[in-house]
N, C-alpha and C positions, 0 to 999 in steps of 0.2 A: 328401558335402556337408559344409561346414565347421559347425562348431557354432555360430559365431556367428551363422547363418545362421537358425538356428531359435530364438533370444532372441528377444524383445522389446526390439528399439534405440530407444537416446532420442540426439538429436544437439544439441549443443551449438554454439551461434553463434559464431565467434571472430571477431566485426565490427571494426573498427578503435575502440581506445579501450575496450574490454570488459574489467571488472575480472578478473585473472585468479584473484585471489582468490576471488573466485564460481564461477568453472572448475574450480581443483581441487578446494575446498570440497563442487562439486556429485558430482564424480567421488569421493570420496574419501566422500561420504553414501551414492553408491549402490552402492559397494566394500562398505561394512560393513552393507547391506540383503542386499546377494549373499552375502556373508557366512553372517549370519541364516539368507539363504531357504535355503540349502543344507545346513546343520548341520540345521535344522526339518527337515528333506526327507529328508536322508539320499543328497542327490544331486547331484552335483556339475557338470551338465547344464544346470542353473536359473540363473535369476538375468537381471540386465538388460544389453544391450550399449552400453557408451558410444562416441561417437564425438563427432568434433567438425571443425569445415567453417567453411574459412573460403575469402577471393577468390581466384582463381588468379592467377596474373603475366599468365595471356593472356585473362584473364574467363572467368566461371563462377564454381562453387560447389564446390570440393574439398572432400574428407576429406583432414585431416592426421593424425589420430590416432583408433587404432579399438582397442577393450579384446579385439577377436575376432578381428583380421586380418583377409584381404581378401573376407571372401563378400559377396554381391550385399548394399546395401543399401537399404531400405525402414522407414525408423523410424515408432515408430507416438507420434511427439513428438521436436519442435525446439521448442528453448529460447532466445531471449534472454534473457542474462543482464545484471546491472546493470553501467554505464557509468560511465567514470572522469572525471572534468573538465566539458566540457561537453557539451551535451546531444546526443545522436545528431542530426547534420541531414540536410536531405533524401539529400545527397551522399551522405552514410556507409552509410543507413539502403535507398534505391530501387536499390544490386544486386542486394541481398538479396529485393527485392519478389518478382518474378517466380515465384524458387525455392521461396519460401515457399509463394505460391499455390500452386502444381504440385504441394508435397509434401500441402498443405491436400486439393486433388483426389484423391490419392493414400489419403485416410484419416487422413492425421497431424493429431495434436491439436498447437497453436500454442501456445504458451506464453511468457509474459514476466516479467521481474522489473523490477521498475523503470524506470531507464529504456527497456529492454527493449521496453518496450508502444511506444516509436516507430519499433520496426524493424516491429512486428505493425502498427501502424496504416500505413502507408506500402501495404501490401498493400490495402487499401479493404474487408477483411474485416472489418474492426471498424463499420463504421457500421450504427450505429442498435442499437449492442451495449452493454450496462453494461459495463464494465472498469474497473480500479484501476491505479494507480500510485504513486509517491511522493508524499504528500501537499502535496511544494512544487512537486512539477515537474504536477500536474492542472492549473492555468491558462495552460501553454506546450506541455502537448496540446490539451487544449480550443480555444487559438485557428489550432493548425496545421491540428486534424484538427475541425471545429467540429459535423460529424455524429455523434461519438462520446459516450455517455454515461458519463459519470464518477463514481463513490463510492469515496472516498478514506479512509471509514471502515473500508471491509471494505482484509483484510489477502492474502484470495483471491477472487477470482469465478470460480467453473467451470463456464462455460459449455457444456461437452460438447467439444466441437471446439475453444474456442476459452478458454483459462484462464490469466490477469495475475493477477499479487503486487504485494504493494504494497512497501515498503520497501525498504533495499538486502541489507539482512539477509535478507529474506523467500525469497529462495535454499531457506530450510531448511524453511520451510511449502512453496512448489512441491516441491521434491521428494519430502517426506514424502507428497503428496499424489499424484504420479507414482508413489512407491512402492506406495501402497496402491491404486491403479490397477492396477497390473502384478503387483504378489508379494502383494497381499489384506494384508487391515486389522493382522491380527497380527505380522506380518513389522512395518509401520509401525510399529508401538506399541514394540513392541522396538527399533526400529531409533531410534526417539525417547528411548528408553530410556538406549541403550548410549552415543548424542551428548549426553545430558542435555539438551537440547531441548523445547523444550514441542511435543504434537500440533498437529498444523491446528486451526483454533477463536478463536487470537486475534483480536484487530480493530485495524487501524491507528490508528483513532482514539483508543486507549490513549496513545499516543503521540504523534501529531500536537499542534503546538501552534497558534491562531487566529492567520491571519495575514492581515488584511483586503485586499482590495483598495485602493489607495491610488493608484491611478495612472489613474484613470479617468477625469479633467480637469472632473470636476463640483465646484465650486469652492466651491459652498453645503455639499453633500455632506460635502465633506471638511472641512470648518470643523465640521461637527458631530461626526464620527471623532476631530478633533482634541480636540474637548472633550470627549467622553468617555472618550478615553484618559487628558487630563488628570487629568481627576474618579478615576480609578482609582487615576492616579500620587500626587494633590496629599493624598487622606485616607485618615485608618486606614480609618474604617469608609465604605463607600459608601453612597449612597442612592437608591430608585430615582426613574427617569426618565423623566416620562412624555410620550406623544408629541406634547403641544402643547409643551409644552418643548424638545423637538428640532426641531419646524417654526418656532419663535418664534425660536432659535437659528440656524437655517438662514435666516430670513429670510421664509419659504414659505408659500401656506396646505398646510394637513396635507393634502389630498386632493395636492397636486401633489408634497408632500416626501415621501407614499409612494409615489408610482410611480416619484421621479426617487430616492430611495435604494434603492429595489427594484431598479432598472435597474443603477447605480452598483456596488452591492455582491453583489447575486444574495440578497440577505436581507432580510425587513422589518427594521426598522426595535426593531425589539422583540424579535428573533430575535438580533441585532446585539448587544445590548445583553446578552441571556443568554449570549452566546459570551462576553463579556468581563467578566462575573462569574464564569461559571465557571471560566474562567483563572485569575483572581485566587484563587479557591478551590483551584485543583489546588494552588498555590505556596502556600496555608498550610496545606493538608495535606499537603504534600512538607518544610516547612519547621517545622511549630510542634507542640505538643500540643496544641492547642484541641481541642475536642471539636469534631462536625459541627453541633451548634445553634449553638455561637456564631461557627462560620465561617458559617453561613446568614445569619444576623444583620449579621455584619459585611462580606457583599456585598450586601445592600440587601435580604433575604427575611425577612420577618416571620414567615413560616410555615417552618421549616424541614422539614414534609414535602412543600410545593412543591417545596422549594429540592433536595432528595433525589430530585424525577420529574424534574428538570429536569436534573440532573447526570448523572444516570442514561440519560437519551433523549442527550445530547451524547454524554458518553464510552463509555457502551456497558457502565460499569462502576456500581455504589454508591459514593459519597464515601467508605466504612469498606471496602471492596475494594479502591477508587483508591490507598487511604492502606497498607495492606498492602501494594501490590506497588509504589508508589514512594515512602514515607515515607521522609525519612532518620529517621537510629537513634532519634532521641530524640520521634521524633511515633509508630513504629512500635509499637503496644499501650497508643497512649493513647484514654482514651475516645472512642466513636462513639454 
């Protein structure tokens, strides 16, 4: 029997429009885990098989490329990976459906990266499931797949059978995470090591920036988006906003201008409103020396150990964490 036979195969999607940058990328992370697991081992035996499958000229699902040659295969993980241009549509995404289920049947863990998650949602295995994605492409899953549960904060969800990444980078957390699946936790750490790569653990919302809905034809709604963004744009310091202010703005009584902004935006109304101070905050801790009380101050928080649990629940980080890992030079090691 061939060796690759007896690996552990992960298989790679090569869907029309799939970055291939993430392809070799993913090949080329679990080359230097195989690496690792073998030197650790002292066995040359070990390690993961790659393959990767993409549409035949006559239909189906071929392997074009296999790191083991031709033994029977049976992966215990198929990956899509992230997409280049536009978004995977039905066309691209529903030949792939079928195979995927079969292989899901079969015991294989589904896996996504980006936009990835709409070749995995097209299968109907995702419904009624949490999953991540790109944080700009969750409202163009949301309305294809509308059974699907979304959090764009998390950077991995691992559902057992069924685990999406969010980013397009995030390539490098599924994997680390396939690795330590496969070759155990040390092998990862090292293998995170040797690529200088951070472990699994981060949160997308680190990075994500607020990007409101705006296109939702409630025209009171957006009259008051409008002037809050102004209010943002027009003064140094902001102040806050409170919500007969935004239904007297809107035109509204307040009990109907929060269910029609709640509808509108998928946020209250005051939830809204901490999104876009907090923003404001991330760019004068990316940008100034201020310390953390007087950016609290100068997005409308009196208290700046509010203004700290609130920053904190959004980005997943401390404003003096936030400011460490995206300060430029001259904010980085100023007061917090």
């Amino acid at each position: 029997m061939a060796m690759g036979s007896t690996l552990p195969e992960i298989g790679l999607l090569l869907y029309p429009g799939v970055r291939t940058a993430a392809v070799y990328g993913m090949v080329d992370l679990f080359d230097a885990a195989n690496d690792i697991a073998r030197r650790r081992a002292g066995d040359a035996g070990i390690g993961i098989r790659i393959s990767q499958w993409k549409i035949a000229e006559g239909g189906g699902i071929d392997c074009v490329a296999d790191s083991h040659g031709p033994a029977p295969h049976k992966p215990v993980a198929i990956v899509a990976l992230p997409g280049l241009g536009d978004l995977p549509s039905h066309a691209v995404s529903a030949p792939f459906a079928a195979w995927l289920r079969q292989r899901h049947d079969e015991g294989a863990m589904l896996c996504s990266v980006c936009a990835g998650a709409f070749l995995l949602a097209e299968t109907g295995l995702l419904t009624g499931r949490l999953v991540t994605t790109h944080w700009s492409f969750a409202q163009a899953l949301s309305q294809r797949f509308p059974d699907i549960l979304i959090d764009t904060a998390k950077m991995i969800v691992d559902d057992g059978d069924i685990i999406t990444a969010g980013g397009i980078m995030a390539w490098t957390d599924l994997g680390l995470t396939l690795v330590d699946r496969v070759l155990g936790q040390e092998v990862m750490l090292e293998t995170a090591r040797f690529l200088l790569v951070d472990p699994p653990g981060r949160e997308q919302r680190y990075y994500s920036n607020f990007t409101p809905n705006l296109r939702h034809g409630d025209e009171a709604v957006l009259k008051v988006q409008r002037w809050l963004q102004d209010q943002e744009e027009a003064v140094e310091d902001m102040r806050p906003v409170s919500l007969a202010a935004m239904a007297d703005r809107a035109g509204l009584e307040e009990r109907t201008f929060l269910r029609r902004f709640h509808k509108a935006t998928g946020l209250k109304p005051t939830e809204y409103f901490q999104h876009i101070r907090v923003s404001r905050a991330r760019s004068l801790l990316e940008t100034t020396n201020r310390n953390v009380d007087q950016i609290a101050w100068s997005v409308g928080y009196e208290d700046p150990a509010a203004f700290r649990k609130v920053f904190a629940k959004l980005m997943g980080l401390s404003p003096r964490d936030y400011r460490r890992r995206f300060g430029a030079g001259q904010a980085i090691g100023a007061a917090a």
